[in-house]
C-alpha positions as CSV (number, residue, x, y, z in Angstrom):
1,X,0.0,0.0,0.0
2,X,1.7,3.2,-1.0
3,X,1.9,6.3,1.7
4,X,0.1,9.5,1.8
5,X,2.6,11.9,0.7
6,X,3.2,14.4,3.4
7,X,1.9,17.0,1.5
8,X,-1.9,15.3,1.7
9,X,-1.7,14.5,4.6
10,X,-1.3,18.3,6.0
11,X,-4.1,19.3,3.5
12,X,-6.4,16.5,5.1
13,X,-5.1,17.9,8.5
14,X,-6.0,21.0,7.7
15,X,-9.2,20.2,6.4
16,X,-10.0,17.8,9.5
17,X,-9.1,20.6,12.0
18,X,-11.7,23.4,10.4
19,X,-14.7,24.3,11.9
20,X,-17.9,23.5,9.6
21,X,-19.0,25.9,7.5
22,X,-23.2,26.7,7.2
23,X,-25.0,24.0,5.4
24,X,-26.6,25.6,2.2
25,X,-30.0,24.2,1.0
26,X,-29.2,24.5,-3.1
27,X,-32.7,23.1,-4.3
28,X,-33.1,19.6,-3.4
29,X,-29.9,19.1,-2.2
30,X,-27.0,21.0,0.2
31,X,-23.7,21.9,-0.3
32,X,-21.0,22.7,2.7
33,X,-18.1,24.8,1.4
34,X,-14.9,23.0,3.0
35,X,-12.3,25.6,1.3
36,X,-11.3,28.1,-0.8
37,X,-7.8,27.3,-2.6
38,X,-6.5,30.2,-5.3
39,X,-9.2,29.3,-8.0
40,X,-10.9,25.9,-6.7
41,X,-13.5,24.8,-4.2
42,X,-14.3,21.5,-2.0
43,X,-17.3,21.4,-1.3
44,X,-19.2,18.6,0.8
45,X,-22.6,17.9,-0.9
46,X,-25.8,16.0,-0.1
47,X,-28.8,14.1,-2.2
48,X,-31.2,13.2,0.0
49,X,-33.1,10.1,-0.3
50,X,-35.9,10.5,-3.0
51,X,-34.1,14.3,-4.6
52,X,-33.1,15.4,-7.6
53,X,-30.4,17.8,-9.0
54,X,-32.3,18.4,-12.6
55,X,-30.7,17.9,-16.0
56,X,-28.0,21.5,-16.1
57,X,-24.8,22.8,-17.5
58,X,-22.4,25.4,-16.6
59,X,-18.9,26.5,-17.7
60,X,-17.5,25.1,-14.3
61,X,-15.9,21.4,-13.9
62,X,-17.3,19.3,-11.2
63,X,-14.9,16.5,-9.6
64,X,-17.1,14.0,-7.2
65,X,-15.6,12.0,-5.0
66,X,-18.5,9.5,-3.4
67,X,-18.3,9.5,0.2
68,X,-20.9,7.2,1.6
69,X,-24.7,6.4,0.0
70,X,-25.2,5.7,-3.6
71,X,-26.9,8.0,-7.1
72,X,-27.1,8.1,-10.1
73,X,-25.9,10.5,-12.3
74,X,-26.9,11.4,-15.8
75,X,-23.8,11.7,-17.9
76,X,-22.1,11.7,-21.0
77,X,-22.2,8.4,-23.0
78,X,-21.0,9.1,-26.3
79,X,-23.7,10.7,-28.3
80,X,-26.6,10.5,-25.9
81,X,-26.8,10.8,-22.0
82,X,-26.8,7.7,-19.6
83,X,-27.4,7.4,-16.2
84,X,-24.5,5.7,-14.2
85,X,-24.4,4.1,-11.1
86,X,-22.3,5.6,-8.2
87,X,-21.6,4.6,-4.9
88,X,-18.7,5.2,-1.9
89,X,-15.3,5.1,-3.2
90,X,-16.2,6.1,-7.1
91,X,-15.0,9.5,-8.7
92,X,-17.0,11.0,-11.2
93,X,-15.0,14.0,-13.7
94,X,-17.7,16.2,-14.9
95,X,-16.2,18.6,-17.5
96,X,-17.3,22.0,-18.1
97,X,-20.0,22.8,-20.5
98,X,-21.5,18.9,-20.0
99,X,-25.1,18.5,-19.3
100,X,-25.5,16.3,-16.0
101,X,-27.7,15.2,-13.4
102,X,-28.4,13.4,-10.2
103,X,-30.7,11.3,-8.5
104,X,-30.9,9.5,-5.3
105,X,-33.5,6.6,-5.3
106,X,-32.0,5.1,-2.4
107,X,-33.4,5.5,1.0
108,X,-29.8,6.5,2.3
109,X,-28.6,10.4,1.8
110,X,-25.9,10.2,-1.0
111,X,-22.9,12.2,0.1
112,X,-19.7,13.6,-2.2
113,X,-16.8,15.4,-2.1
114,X,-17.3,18.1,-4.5
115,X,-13.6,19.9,-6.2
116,X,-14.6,22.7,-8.1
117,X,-13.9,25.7,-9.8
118,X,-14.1,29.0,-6.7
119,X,-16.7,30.5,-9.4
120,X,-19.3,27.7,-8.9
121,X,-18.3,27.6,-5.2
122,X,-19.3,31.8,-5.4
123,X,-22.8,30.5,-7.4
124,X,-23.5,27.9,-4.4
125,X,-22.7,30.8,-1.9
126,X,-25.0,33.2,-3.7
127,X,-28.3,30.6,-4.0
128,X,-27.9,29.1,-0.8
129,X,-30.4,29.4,1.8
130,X,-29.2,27.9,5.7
131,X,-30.2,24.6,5.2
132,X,-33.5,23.5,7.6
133,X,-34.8,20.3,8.7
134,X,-36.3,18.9,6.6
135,X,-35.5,21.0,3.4
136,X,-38.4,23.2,2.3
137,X,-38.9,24.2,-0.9
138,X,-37.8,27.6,-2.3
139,X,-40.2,30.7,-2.1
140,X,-41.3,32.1,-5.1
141,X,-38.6,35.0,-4.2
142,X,-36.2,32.3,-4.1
143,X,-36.7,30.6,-7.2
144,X,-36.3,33.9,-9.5
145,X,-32.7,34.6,-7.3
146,X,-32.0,31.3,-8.3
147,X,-33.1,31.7,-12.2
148,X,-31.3,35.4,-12.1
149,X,-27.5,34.2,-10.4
150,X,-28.2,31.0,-12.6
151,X,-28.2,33.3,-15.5
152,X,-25.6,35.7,-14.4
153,X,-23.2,32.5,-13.4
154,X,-24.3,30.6,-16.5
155,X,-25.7,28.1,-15.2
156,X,-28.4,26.4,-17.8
157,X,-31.1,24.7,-16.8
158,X,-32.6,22.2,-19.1
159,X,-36.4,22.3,-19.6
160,X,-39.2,20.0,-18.4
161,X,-39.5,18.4,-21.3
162,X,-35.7,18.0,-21.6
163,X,-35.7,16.3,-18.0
164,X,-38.7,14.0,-18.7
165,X,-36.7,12.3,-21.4
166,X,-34.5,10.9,-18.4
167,X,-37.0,10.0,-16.2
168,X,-37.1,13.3,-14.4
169,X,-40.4,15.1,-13.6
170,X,-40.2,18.8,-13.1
171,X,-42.5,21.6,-12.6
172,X,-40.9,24.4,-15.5
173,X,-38.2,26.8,-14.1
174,X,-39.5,30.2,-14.8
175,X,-39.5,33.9,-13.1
């Protein structure tokens, strides 16, 4: 078994040692930012049993590192999407610009690591609500600051109809 190099091993020390950071309720799931580092961002992030994070795309790479619980994600499979099967101990690369999605139809919440760009770490900051418990969903007020950052951070959002060719049923995101 090969060693940590000491340089990871500080970094996870580091990280270990830092008080938590306020959970953010992102629509349907939350996010926990864990650091800032020049132009990236760890984030801890959460599915819950039954959510979904809709069909989307952003400029932004997503790394995910899969803690504990299992999803599915919609991604990438050539010339069409696919949904893949994650659980603990997989890593998913997301690139930039790549429609994706995820789903937990588990019973267990689905936990990742989340390395990022500091951008889409900003966009979380921006959306984010404290997380409650259980999550509510967003006001009316919250939905159009969510549709107006999404737009300002590039973040697309795929339509209803969009979704529902993957199995995902959603009401039509609209100001």
């Amino acid at each position: 078994m090969m060693a940590t190099p000491p340089i990871y091993s500080q970094l996870f020390a580091d990280l270990a040692a830092k008080p938590p950071t306020p959970t953010l309720d992102v629509i349907n799931a939350t996010v926990e930012i864990v650091s800032f580092y020049d132009d990236i961002c760890v984030l801890r992030g959460v599915v819950p049993p039954g959510s979904v994070v809709p069909m989307h795309r952003h400029d932004d790479f997503e790394d995910f590192f899969i803690l504990s619980g299992r999803q599915q994600v919609l991604v990438s499979d050539g010339e069409s999407l696919a949904w893949r099967e994650c659980v603990a101990g997989d890593y998913l690369r997301i690139p930039g610009h790549a429609v994706h999605a995820h789903r937990n139809v588990s019973d267990e919440p689905a936990v990742d690591m989340i390395i990022t760009t500091a951008r889409l770490g900003r966009f979380f900051e921006e959306v984010g609500r404290p997380a409650t418990e259980p999550l509510t969903p967003p006001t009316d007020a919250e939905l159009a600051h969510f549709l107006a950052k999404s737009a300002e951070y590039g973040y697309v959002l795929s339509t209803p109809e969009e979704n529902a060719r993957y199995g995902i049923d959603l009401p039509a995101f609209t100001a």
